[in-house]
C-alpha positions as CSV (number, residue, x, y, z in Angstrom):
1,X,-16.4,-8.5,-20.9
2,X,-13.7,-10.6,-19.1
3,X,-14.6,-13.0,-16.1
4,X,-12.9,-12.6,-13.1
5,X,-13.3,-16.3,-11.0
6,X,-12.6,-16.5,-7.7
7,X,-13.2,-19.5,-6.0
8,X,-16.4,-20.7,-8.3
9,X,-17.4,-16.7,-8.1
10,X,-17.6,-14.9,-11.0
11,X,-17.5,-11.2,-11.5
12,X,-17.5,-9.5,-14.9
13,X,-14.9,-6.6,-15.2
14,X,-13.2,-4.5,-18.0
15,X,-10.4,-3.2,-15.6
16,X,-8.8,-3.7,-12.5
17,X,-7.0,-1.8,-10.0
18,X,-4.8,-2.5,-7.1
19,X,-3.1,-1.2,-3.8
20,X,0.7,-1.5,-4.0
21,X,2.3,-2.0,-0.6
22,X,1.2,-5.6,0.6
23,X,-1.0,-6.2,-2.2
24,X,1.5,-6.3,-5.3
25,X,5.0,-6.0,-3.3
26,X,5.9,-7.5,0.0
27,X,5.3,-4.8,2.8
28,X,7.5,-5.7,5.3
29,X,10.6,-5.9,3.0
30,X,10.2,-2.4,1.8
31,X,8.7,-0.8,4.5
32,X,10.3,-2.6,7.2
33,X,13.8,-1.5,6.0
34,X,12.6,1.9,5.1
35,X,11.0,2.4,8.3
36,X,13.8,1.5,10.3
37,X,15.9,3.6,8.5
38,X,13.7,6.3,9.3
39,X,13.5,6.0,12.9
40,X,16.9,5.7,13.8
41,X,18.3,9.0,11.5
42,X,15.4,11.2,13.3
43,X,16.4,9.6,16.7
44,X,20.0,10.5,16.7
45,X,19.2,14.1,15.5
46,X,16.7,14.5,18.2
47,X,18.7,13.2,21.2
48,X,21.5,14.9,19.7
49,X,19.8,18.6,21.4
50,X,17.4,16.9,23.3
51,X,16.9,15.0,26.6
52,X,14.2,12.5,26.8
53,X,12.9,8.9,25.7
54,X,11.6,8.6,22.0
55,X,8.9,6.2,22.0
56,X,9.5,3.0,20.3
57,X,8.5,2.3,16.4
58,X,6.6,-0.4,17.3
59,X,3.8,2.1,19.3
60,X,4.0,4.8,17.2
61,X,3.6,3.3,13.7
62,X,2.2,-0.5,14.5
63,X,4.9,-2.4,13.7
64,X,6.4,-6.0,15.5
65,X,9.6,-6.3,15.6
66,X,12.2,-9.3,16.8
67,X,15.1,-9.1,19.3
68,X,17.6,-7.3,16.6
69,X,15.2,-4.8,15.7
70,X,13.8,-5.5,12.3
71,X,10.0,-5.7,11.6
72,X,8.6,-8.9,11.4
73,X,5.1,-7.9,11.3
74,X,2.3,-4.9,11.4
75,X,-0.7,-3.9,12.0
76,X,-3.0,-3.9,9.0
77,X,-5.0,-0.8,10.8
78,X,-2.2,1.1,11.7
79,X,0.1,4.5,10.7
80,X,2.4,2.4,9.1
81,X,0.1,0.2,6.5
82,X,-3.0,3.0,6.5
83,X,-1.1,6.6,6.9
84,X,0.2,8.7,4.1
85,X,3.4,9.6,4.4
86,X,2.5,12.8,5.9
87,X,0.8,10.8,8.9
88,X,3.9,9.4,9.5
89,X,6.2,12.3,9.6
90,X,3.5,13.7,12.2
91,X,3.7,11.3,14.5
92,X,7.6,10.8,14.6
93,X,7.7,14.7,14.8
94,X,5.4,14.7,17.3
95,X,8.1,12.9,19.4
96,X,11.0,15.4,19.1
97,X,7.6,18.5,19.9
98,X,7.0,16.8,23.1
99,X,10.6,16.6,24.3
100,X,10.7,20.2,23.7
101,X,12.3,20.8,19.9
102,X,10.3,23.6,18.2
103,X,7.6,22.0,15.8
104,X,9.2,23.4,12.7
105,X,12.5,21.6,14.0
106,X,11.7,18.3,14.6
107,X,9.5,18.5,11.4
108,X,12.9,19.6,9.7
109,X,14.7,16.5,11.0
110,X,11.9,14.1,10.1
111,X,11.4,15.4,6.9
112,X,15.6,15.3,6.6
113,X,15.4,11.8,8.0
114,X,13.2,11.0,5.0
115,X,15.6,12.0,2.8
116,X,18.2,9.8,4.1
117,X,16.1,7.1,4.3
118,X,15.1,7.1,0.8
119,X,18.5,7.3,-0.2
120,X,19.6,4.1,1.6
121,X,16.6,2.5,-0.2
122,X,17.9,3.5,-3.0
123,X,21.0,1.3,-3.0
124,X,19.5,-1.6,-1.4
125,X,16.0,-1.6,-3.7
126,X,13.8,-4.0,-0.6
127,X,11.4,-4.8,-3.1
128,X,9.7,-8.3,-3.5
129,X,6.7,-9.4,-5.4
130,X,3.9,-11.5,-3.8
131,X,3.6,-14.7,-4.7
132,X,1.8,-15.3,-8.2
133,X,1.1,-11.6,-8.7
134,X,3.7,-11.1,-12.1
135,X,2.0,-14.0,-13.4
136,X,-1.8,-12.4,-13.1
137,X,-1.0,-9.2,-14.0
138,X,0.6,-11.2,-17.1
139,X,-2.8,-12.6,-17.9
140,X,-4.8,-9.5,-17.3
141,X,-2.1,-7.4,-19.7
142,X,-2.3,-10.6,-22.5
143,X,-6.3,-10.2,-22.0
144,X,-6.1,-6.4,-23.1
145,X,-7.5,-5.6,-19.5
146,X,-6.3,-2.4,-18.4
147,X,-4.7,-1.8,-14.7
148,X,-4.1,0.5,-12.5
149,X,-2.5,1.5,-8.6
150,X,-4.6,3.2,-6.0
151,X,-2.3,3.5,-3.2
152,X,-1.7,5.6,0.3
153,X,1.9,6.2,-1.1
154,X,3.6,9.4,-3.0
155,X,3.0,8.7,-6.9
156,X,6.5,9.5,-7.7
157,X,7.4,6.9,-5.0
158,X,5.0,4.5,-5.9
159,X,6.4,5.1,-9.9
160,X,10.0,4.2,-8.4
161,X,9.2,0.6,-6.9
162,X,7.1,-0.5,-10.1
163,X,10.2,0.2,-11.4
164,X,12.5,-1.3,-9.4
165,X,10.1,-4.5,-9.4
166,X,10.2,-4.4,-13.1
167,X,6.6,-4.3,-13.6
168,X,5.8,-0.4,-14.3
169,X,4.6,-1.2,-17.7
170,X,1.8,-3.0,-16.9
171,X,-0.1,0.2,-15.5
172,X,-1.9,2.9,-17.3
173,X,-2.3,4.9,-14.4
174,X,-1.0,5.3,-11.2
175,X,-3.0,7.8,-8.3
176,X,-1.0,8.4,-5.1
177,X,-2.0,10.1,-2.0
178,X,-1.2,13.4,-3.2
179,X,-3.0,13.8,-6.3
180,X,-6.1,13.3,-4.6
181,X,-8.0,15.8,-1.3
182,X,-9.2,12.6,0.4
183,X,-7.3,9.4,0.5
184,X,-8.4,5.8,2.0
185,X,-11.3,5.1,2.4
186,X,-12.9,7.7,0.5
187,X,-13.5,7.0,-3.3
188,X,-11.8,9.7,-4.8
189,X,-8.1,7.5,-5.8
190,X,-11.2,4.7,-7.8
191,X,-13.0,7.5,-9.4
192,X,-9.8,9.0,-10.7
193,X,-7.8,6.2,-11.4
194,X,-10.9,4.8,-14.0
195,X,-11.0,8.2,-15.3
196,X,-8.3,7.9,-16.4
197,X,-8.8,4.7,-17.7
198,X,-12.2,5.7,-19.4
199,X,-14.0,2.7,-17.0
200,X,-16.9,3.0,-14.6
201,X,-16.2,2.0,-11.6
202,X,-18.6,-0.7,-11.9
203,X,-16.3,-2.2,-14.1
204,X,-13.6,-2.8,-12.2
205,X,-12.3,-4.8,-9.7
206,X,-9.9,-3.8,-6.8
207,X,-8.0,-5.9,-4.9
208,X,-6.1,-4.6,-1.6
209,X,-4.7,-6.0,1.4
210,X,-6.6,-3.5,4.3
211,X,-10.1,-2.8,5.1
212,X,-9.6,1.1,4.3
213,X,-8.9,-0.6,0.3
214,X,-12.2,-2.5,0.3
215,X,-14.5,0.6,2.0
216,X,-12.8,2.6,-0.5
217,X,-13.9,0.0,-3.6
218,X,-16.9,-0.2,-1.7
219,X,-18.0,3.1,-1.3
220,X,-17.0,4.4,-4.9
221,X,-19.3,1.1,-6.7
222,X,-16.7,-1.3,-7.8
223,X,-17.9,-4.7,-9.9
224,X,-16.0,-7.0,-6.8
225,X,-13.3,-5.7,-3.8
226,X,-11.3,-8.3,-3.6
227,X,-9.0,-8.7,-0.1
228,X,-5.7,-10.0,-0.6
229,X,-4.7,-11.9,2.9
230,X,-1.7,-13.5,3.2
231,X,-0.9,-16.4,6.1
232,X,1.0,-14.5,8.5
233,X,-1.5,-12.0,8.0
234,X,-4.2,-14.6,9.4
235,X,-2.3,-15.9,11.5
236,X,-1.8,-12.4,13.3
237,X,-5.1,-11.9,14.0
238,X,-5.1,-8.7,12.6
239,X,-6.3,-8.6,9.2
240,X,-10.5,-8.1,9.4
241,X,-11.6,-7.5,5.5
242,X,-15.1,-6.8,6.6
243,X,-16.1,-4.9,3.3
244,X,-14.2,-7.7,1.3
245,X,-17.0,-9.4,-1.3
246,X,-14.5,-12.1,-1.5
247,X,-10.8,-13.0,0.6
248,X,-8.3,-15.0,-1.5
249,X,-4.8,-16.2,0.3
250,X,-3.1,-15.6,-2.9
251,X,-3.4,-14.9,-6.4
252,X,-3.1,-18.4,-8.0
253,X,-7.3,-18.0,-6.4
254,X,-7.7,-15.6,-9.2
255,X,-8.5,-16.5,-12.8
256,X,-9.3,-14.2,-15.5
257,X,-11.4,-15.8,-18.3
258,X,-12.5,-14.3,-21.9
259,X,-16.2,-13.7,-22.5
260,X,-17.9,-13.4,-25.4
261,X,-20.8,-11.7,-23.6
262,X,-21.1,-8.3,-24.6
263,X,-20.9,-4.9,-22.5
């Protein structure tokens, strides 16, 4: 069975799975510009019939944001990094409900504001990888180690950035939000995903960026939950991995090494 070191720690694992957004791709590049999109279509169709204040991104979602208005940060517990899409769409409709739109209408425009903000992202394609990460997932795929996504996200969406990022092919599975009844932080995304990927739990690791990832790796029995935090994540004071078994700052921490133990 492979060795996964970490700083001196070893863990042994046949598989490994992974959150997307913050842990493979760079979340604020994506979402920031996805997010923005968003709230500014559902704005203008809600003060188009309605009078009122919509409150700002930045308190309904958890997002920072500089002078111009493009996210520079978030909160690593909030909507924006934790919710499902669903969540999201909730609390922005909640917005246009309490200025007095029918909830079936301003769930219409937020759901239409979605549409139009996919689109944009469909031209522009906002997608980064973190640093190091195309060269581990190299090493696990030239090591015959079988990977997989766990992630808050649509699957069909989450299917699209792999793609755009180029890096699709190096997972045999991929389990969104809605293919399971419970997301984040219950097990249920772990015990499907290594279904699928005829593993134990226990033989995996999962890395992830929020604590929701590690209480979910926790809580379904993985071999190591490994938190991904990033400096500007440190440095906002807002990234507490308490059910991490180990934190790395980035992947050139993690080095996968053949075993010729058995099992």
């Amino acid at each position: 069975m492979p060795k996964l070191m970490i700083n001196k720690r070893s863990y042994s694992v046949k598989g490994v799975l992974f959150d997307k957004d913050g842990t493979l791709l760079d979340f604020i590049s994506l979402w920031g510009y996805w997010s923005e999109s968003l709230y500014r279509n559902y704005s203008s169709k809600v003060l188009a019939v309605a009078t009122g204040v919509i409150d700002p991104i930045s308190d309904l979602w958890g997002t920072v944001h500089d002078a111009a208005g493009h996210m520079t940060d978030y909160s690593r517990n909030g909507p924006l990094a934790m919710g499902s899409i669903g969540d999201l769409l909730a609390i922005l409709a909640w917005q246009g409900y309490r200025l007095g739109l029918p909830w079936s209408e301003s769930m219409r425009f937020a759901r239409e504001s979605k549409r139009l903000a996919d689109e944009e992202m469909e031209q522009v394609r906002p997608v980064y990888p973190l640093p190091g990460v195309i060269d581990f997932l190299k090493q696990c795929h030239d090591q015959k180690v079988p990977m997989g996504i766990v992630t808050a996200d649509e699957t069909a969406d989450a299917e699209k950035h792999l793609q755009w990022l180029g890096i699709r092919q190096f997972f045999k599975v991929i389990v969104g939000n809605d293919l399971v009844k419970q997301g984040k932080p219950f097990p249920e995304m772990v015990h499907k995903a290594c279904l699928e990927l005829g593993l134990a739990p226990n033989q995996v690791a999962l890395i992830g960026d929020t604590n929701s990832d590690m209480q979910m790796g926790k809580s379904a029995g993985v071999a190591a939950t490994i938190g991904i935090m990033m400096k500007h994540a440190a440095q906002s004071g807002d990234c507490w991995l308490n059910d991490a078994n180990v934190l790395v700052s980035s992947y050139a921490e993690l080095q996968l090494e053949e075993s010729t133990d058995e099992g």
